[in-house]
C-alpha positions as CSV (number, residue, x, y, z in Angstrom):
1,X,1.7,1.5,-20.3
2,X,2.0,4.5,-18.1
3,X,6.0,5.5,-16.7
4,X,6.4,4.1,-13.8
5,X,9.2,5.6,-11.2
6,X,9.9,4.7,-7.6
7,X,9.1,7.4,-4.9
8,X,11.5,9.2,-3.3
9,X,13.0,9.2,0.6
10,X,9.9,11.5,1.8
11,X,7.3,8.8,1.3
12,X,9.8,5.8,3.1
13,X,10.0,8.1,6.0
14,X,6.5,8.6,6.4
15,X,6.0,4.9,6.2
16,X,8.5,4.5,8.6
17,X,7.0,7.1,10.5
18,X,3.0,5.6,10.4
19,X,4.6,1.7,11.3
20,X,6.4,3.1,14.3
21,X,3.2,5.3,15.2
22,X,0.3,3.1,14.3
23,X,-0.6,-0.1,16.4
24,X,-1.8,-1.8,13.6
25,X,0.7,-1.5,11.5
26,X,3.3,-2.8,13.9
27,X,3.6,-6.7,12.4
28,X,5.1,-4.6,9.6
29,X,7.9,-3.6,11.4
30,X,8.9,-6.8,10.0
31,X,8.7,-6.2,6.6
32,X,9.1,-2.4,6.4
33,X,11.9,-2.4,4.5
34,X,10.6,-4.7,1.8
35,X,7.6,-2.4,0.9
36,X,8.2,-0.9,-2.6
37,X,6.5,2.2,-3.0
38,X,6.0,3.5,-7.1
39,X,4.2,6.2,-8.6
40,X,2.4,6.0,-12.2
41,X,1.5,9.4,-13.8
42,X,-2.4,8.8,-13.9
43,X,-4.8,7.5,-12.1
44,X,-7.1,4.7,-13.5
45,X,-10.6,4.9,-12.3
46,X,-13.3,2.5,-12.4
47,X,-16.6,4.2,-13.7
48,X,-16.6,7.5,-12.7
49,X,-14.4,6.9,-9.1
50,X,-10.9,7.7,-9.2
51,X,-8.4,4.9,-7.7
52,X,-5.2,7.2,-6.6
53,X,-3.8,3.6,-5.3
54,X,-3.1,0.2,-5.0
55,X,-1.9,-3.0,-2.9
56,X,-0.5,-6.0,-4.2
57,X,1.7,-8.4,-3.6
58,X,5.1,-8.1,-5.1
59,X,5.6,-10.7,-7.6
60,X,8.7,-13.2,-8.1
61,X,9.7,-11.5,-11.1
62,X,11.0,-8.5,-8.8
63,X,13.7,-10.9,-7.0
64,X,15.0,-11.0,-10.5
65,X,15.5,-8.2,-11.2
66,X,16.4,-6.7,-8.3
67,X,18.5,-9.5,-6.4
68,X,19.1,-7.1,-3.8
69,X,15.9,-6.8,-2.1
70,X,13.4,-9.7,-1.1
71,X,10.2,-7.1,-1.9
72,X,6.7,-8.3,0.1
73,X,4.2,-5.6,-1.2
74,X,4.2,-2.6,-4.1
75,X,1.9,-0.3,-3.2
76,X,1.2,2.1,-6.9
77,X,0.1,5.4,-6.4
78,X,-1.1,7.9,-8.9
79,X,0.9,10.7,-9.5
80,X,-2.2,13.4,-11.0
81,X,-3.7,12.5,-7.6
82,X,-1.1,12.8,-5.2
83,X,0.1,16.3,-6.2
84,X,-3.0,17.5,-5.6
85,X,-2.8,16.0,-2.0
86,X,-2.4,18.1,1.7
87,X,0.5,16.2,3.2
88,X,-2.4,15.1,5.6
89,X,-4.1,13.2,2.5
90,X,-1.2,12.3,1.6
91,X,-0.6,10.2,4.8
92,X,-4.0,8.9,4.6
93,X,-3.9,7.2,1.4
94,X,-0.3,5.4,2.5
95,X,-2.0,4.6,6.0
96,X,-5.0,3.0,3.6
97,X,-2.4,1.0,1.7
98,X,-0.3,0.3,4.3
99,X,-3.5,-1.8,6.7
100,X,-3.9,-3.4,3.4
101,X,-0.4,-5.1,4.0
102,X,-1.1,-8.0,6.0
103,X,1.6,-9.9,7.7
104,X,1.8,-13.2,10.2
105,X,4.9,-14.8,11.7
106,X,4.8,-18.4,12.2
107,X,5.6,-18.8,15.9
108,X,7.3,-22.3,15.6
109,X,9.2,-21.6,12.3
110,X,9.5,-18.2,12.3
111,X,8.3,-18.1,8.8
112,X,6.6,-15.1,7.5
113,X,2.9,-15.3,5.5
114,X,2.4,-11.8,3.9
115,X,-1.1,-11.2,2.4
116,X,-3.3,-8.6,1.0
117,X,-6.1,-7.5,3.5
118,X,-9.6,-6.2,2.1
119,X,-11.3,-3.6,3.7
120,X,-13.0,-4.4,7.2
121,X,-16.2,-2.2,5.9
122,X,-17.1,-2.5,1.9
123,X,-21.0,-1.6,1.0
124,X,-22.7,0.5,-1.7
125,X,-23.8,3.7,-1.0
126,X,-27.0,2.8,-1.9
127,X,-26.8,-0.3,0.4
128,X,-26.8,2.8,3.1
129,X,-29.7,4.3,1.7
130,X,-32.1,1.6,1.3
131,X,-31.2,-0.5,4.4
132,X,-29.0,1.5,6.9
């Protein structure tokens, strides 16, 4: 298994920076805190496309071992990819994971659902080229 290390205060503040910024990304004001953010030193890929991230949901097993922190979402990026990244690019692939992040409050109990999106648009290039 590839090291794993958590990122450092530049990438919280641009998080902070795209939920205050973003309209869509608002409901995560409520979470914003909670959103672990690590880097792995390589990306995977899946055939021949690169994957310099991904969005899950954080598991239990975080609470225990770190009590501190009730964690909603770790969002992995690679490390080869993201040194290779304009701070623009760099922006863009948090703002990808972040609308990943999907969070509802319960009006009545006040409870929070948090959920990993998919994609609004998902097709095959050649789904494009064939059909439009």
């Amino acid at each position: 298994m590839a090291d794993l290390w958590k990122a450092g205060d530049e990438v919280y503040k641009t998080i902070e920076n795209l939920i205050a910024n973003k309209a869509n990304l608002t409901p995560l004001a409520l979470v914003d805190d909670e959103i672990l953010v690590v880097f792995k030193e390589k990306a995977s890929k899946n055939g021949e496309h690169v994957i310099a991230g991904k969005t899950a949901k954080a598991s239990a097993l975080l609470a225990v071992v770190d009590g501190d922190r009730d964690w909603k979402f770790v969002v992995t990026l690679a490390n080869d990819e993201w040194q290779g990244m304009s701070d623009k690019d760099r922006e863009a692939l948090l703002f990808h994971h972040l609308c990943a992040c999907g969070v509802e409050e319960n009006p009545e109990t006040g409870k929070m659902k948090c959920f990993v999106r998919l994609p609004d648009i998902a097709f095959f290039r050649e789904e494009v080229e064939d059909y439009g």
